[in-house]
C-alpha positions as CSV (number, residue, x, y, z in Angstrom):
1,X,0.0,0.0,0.0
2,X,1.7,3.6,-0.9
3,X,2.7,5.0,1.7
4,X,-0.2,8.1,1.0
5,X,-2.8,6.2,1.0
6,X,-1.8,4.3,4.4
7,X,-1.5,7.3,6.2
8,X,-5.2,8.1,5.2
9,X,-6.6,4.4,5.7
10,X,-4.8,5.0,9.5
11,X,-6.4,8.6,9.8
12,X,-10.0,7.2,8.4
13,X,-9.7,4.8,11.2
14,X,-8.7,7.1,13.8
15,X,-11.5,9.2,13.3
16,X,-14.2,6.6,13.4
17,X,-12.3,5.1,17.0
18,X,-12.6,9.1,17.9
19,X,-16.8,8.6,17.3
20,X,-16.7,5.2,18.3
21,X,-15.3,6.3,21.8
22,X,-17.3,9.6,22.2
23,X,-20.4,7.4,21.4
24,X,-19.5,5.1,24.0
25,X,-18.6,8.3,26.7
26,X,-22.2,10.2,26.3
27,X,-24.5,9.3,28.7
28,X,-27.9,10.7,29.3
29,X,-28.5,12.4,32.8
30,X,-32.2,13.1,33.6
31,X,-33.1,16.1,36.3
32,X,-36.0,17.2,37.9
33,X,-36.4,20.3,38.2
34,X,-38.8,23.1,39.9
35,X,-40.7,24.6,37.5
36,X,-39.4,27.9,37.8
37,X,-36.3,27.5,37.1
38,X,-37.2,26.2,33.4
39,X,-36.1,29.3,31.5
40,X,-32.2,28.9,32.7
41,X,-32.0,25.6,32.8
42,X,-32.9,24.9,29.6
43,X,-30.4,27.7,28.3
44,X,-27.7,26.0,30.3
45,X,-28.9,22.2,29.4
46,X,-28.5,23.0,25.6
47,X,-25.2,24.8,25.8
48,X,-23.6,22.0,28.2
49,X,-24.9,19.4,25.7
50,X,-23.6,21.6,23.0
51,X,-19.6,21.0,24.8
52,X,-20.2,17.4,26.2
53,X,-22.6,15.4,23.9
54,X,-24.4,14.2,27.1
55,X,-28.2,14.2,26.6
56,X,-29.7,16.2,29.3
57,X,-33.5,15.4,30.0
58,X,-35.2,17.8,32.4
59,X,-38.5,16.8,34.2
60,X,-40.0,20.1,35.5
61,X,-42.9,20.2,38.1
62,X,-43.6,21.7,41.6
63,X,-40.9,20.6,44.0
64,X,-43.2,18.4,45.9
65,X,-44.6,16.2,43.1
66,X,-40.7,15.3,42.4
67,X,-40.0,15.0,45.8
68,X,-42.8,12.1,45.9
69,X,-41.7,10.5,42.6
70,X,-38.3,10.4,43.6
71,X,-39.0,8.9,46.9
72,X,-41.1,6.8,45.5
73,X,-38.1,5.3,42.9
74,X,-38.3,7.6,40.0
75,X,-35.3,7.5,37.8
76,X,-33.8,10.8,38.6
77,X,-29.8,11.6,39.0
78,X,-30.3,15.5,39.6
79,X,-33.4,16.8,42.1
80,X,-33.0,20.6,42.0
81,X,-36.2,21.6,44.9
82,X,-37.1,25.2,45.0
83,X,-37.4,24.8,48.9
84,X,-35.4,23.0,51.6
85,X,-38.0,21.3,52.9
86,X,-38.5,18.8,49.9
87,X,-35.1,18.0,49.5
88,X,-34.5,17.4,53.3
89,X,-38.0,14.7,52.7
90,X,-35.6,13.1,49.6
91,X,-32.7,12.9,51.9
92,X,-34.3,11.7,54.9
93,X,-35.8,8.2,52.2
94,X,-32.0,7.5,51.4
95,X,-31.8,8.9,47.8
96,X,-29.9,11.6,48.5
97,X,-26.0,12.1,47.5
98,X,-25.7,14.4,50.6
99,X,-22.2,15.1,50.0
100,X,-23.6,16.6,46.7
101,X,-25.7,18.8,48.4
102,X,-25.8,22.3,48.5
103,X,-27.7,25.5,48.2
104,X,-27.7,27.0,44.5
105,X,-29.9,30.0,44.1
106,X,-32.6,32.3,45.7
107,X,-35.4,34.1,44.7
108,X,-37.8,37.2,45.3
109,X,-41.7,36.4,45.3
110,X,-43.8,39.2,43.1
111,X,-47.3,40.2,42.6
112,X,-48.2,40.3,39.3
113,X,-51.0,41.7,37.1
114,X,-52.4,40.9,33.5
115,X,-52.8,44.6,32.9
116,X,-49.7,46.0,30.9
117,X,-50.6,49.8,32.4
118,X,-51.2,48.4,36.2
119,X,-49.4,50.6,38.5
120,X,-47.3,49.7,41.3
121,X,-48.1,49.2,44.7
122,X,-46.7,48.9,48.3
123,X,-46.8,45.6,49.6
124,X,-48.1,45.7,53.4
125,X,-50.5,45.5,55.8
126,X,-52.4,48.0,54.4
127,X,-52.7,46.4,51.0
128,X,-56.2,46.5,49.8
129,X,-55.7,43.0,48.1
130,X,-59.7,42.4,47.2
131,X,-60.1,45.7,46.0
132,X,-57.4,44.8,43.7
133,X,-58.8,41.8,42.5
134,X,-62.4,43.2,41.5
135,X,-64.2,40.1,40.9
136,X,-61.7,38.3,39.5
137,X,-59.3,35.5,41.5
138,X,-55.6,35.6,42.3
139,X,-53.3,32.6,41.0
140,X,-50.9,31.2,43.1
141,X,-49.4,27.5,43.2
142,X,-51.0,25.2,45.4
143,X,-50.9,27.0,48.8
144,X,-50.3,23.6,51.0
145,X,-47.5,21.7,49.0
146,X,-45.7,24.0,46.3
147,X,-42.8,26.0,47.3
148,X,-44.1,29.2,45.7
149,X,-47.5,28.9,46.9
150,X,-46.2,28.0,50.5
151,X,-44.4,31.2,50.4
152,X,-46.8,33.5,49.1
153,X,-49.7,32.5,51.9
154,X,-46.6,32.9,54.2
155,X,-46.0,36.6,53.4
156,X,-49.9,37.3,53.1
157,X,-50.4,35.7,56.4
158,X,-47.9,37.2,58.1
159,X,-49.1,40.8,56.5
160,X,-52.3,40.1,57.8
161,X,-53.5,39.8,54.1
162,X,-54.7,35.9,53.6
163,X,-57.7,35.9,55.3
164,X,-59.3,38.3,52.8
165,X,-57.8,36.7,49.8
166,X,-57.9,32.6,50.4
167,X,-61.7,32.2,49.3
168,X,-60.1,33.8,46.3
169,X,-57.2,32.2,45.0
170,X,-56.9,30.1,42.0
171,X,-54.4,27.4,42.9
172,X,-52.4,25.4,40.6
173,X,-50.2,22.7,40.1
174,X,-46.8,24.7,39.7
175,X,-45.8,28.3,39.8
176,X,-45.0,28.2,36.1
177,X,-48.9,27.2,35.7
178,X,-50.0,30.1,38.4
179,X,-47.6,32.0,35.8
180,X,-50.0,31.6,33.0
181,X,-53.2,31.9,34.4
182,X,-52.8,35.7,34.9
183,X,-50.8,35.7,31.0
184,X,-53.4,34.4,29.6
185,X,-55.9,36.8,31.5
186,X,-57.8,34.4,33.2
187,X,-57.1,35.8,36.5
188,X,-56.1,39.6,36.7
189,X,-53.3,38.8,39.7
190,X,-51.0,36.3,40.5
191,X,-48.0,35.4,43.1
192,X,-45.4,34.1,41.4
193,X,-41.3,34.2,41.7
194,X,-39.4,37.3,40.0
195,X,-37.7,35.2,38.0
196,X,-41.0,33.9,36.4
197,X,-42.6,37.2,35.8
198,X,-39.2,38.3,34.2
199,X,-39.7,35.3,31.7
200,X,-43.1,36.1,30.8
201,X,-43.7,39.6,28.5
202,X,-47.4,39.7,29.0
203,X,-47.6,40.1,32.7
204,X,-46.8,43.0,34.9
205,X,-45.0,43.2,38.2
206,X,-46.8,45.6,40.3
207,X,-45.1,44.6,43.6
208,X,-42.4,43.1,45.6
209,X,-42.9,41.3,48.8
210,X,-41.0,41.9,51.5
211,X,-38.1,39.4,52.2
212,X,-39.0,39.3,55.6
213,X,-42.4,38.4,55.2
214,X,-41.8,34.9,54.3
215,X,-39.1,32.4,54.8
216,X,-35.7,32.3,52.3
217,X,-36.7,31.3,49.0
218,X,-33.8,29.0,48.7
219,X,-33.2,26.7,45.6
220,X,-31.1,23.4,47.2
221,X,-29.6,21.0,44.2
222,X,-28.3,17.6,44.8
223,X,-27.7,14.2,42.8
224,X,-29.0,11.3,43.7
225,X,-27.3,8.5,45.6
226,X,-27.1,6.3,42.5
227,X,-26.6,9.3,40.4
228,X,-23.7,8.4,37.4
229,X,-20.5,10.4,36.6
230,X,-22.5,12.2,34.3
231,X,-24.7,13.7,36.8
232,X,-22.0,14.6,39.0
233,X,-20.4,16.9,36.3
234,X,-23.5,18.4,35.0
235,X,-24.3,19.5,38.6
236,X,-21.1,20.5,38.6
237,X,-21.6,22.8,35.4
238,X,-24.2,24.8,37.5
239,X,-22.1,26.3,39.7
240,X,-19.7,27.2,37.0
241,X,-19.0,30.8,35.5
242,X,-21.2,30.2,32.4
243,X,-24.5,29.3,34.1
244,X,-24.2,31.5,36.9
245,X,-23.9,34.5,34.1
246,X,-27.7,32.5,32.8
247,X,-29.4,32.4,36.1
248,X,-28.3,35.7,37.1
249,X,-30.0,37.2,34.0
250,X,-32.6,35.5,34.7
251,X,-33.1,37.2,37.7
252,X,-31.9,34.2,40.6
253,X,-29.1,35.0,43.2
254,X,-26.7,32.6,43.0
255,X,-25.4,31.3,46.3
256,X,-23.5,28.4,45.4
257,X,-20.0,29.5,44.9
């Protein structure tokens, strides 16, 4: 064989080993995900498989229908929990990496409005909520068992505001679903993160609640116990320059350093 068309056979063969090997290296690693933080992570997901040829699946609902699935055996290597609490249930059923643990992000919860023109308001005891609301019904995820509903009947409770508001809230499943109720105007008011009303263009913020009127909104990320190599590094990637730059313009406070 000339010596040309050896080096070519040798470099044709090299290449496919290259493929063969990165074939062999991807890996898929599935997440779930609170459903507020779908905006980011989707950005980051597609830019890390972009780099790595991992597949990365993302499962997105309130924090406490994961929480159940996982505990219950769901195949899940990442749990990213928009509240403490949930993650703390996953850990205390064994599924937890707890070394792997650790505090990512925090949020601000917002009142929002389906009017474009809505003017701001003051978010207190003095708040005339129902006045607000006309005869329409505030969204909010479910009050009992979502993070970001759990928060917002925390801060109207302790401003003295929930008892004039809970015969009239619209709960649903997720915040992200709370999120489109007042987009699509079927309620004129909503409770929902900053970070979600900064992803959606047709609602309004009209207030900010005060930090002190509920407890930390903190976003806890962890890989499961039987979570791959794979997993490890992606959850790694989220604490990295790159997607701290993505969840910051989305609005989140990174604490994970």
């Amino acid at each position: 064989m000339p010596p040309l068309a050896r080096r070519h056979r040798l470099a044709t063969l090299a290449a496919l080993f290259a493929l063969g090997a990165g074939a062999v290296r991807a890996e898929t690693v599935t997440v779930f995900a609170a459903a507020s933080l779908k905006t980011a992570l989707d950005e980051i997901a597609a830019g890390y498989e972009g780099t790595t040829q991992d597949d990365i699946v993302i499962s997105y609902a309130g924090s406490s229908a994961l929480a159940r699935q996982i505990e219950q055996g769901a195949p899940a290597d990442l749990f990213l929990s928009a509240s403490t609490d949930w993650m703390e249930a996953v850990a205390r059923a064994g599924r937890i990496d707890v070394d792997s643990q650790a505090d990512l992000l925090g949020n601000a919860l917002v009142l929002i409005s389906h009017d474009p023109k809505a003017e701001g308001v003051r978010i207190g005891p003095d708040l005339d909520l129902p006045a607000m609301l006309g005869d329409g019904r505030l969204a909010m995820a479910l009050v009992d068992a979502v993070p970001a509903g759990i928060y917002g009947k925390a801060a109207l409770t302790s401003l003295g505001l929930w008892d004039g508001v809970a015969p009239r809230v619209a709960q649903a499943d997720n915040v992200r679903a709370a999120l489109a109720l007042v987009a699509a105007g079927a309620t004129p008011l909503g409770i929902v993160y900053a970070t979600d009303a900064a992803a959606e263009p047709r609602v309004t913020v009209v207030g900010l609640f005060p930090g002190d009127s509920h407890p930390p909104i903190i976003y806890p990320a962890a890989a499961l116990a039987d979570a791959p190599a794979a997993a490890h590094a992606f959850l790694d990637h989220l604490r990295s320059v790159p997607a701290r730059a993505v969840f910051e313009t989305q609005g989140f406070r990174v604490l994970a350093d």
